[in-house]
C-alpha positions in Angstrom: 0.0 0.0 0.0 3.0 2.6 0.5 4.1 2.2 -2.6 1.0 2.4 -4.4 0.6 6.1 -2.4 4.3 6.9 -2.9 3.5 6.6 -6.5 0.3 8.0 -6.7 1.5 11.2 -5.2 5.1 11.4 -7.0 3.0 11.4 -10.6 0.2 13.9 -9.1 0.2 17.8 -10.5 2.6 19.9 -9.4 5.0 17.6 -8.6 8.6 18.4 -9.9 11.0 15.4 -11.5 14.0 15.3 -12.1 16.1 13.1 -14.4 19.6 12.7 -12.5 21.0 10.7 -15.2 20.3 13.2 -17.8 21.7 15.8 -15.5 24.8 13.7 -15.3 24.9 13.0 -19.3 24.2 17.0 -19.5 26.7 18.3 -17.2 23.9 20.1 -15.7 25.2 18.6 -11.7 28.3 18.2 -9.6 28.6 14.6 -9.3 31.4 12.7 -7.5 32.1 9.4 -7.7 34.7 7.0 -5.1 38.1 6.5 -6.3 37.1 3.3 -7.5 34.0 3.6 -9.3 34.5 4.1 -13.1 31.3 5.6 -14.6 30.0 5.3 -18.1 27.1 4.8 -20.2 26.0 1.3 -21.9 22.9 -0.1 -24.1 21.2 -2.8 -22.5 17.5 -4.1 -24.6 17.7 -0.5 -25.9 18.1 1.6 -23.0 20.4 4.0 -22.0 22.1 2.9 -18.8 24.2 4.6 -16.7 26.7 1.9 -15.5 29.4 2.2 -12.5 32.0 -0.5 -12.2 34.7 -1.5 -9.4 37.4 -4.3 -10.9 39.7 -3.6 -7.7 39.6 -4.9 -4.1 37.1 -2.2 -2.4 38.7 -1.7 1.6 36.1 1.3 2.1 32.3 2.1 0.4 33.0 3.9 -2.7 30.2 6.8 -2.7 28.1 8.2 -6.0 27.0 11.5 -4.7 25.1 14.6 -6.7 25.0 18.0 -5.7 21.4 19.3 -5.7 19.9 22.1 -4.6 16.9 21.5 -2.3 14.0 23.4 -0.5 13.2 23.6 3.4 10.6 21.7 4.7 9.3 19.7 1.5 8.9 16.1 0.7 10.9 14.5 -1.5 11.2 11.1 -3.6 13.6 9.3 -4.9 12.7 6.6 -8.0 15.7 4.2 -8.5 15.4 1.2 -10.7 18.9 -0.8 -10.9 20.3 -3.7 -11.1 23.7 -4.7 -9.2 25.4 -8.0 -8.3 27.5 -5.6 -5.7 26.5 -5.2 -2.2 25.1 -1.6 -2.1 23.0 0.7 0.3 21.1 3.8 -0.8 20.0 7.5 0.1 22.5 8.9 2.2 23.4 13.0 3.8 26.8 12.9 4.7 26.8 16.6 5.9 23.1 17.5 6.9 20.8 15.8 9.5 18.4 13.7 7.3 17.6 10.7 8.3 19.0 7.8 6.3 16.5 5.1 4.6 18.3 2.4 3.7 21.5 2.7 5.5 23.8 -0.3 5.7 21.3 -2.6 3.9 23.6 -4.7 2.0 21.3 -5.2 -0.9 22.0 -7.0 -4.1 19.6 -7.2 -6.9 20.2 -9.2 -9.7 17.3 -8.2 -11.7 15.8 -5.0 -12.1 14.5 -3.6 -9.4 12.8 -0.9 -8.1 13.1 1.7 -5.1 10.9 4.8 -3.8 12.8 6.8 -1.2 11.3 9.3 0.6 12.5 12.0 2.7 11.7 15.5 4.0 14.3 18.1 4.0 15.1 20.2 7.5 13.6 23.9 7.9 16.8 25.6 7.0 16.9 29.4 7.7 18.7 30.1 4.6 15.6 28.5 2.3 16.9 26.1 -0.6 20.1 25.1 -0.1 22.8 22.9 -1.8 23.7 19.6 -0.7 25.8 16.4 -1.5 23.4 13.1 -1.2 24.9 9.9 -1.8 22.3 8.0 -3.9 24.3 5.0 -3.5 27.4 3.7 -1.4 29.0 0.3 -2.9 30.9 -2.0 -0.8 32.3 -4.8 -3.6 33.9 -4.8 -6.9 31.6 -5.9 -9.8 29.3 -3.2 -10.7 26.0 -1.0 -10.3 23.8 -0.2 -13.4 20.9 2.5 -13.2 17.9 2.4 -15.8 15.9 5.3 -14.0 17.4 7.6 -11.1 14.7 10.7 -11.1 14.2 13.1 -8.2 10.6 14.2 -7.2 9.4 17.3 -5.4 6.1 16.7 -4.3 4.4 19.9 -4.5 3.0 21.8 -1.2 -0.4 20.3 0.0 -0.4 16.8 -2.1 -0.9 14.6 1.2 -4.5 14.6 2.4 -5.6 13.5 6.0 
C-alpha cells in the first residue's frame, strides 16, 4: 500500500522530476564518484544505462554522490530502478541531519529492481540550499547499473488526512 501512495503522489500535478541521469549525461550537476568507481554509459535491450564498475579490491564504500539544490521543509522522492550484483545501500546525507532510509542494507539485486525513497528536508533558515546526497554507497567490486534515477518534489499540499 506505501508504494502504491508513494506513487500515486510522486506522478500527481505539481510535482517536480527530475532526471539525474540526464543531468549527469548533460553536465547540468556536480557529481562525485569514489576512487574506484569508473562511470560510463552502456545499451542494455535498448536503453540507455548509466553503468558504475569497481574491478579492484574495495577496503572502504565507494560513494556516487550529486550536488542538488533543495528546498526547506518539502517532501521529496527518490525513484531508483537498478540492477547490481554488488553489495550496495542507498540515500544517504553525509553533511546535513536527514535521516537515512536504507543505511547499511547490503542489498544486491540481480534483476531489475525498483526503489521509492522518501524524505523531508530540514527547515533551513537560509531557504533552498545545496547539498551532497549519496544515492548509493558500494561495498564490492563488480558493478551498479541504473535504468531510472529521477528526483521528485512533491508539490506543497499533495498529502490529504
Amino acid at each position: 500500500a506505501q508504494g502504491l501512495l508513494l506513487a500515486k503522489i510522486a506522478d500527481a500535478p505539481g510535482s517536480l522530476r527530475t532526471d539525474l541521469i540526464a543531468s549527469y549525461e548533460g553536465n547540468e550537476a556536480a557529481w562525485e564518484f569514489g576512487s574506484l568507481l569508473k562511470p560510463r554509459f552502456i545499451l542494455e535491450g535498448g536503453s540507455k544505462i548509466l553503468e558504475l564498475r569497481i574491478t579492484g579490491t574495495v577496503q572502504v564504500p565507494q560513494p556516487i554522490a550529486v550536488e542538488l539544490k533543495l528546498k526547506p521543509r518539502t517532501a521529496y522522492i527518490l525513484e531508483v530502478e537498478l540492477r547490481s550484483p554488488a553489495s550496495f545501500d542507498l540515500v544517504r546525507f553525509p553533511d546535513l541531519n536527514i535521516p537515512d532510509s536504507y543505511p547499511d542494507s547490503w542489498n544486491k539485486d540481480l534483476a531489475w529492481s525498483h526503489y521509492k525513497v522518501a524524505f523531508i528536508t530540514p527547515d533551513w533558515l537560509e531557504g533552498e540550499k545545496v547539498v551532497t546526497m549519496e544515492l548509493a554507497r558500494v561495498y564490492d567490486k563488480d558493478f551498479i547499473r541504473f535504468r531510472a534515477l529521477n528526483l521528485v518534489e512533491l508539490a506543497a499540499g499533495e498529502v490529504a488526512p
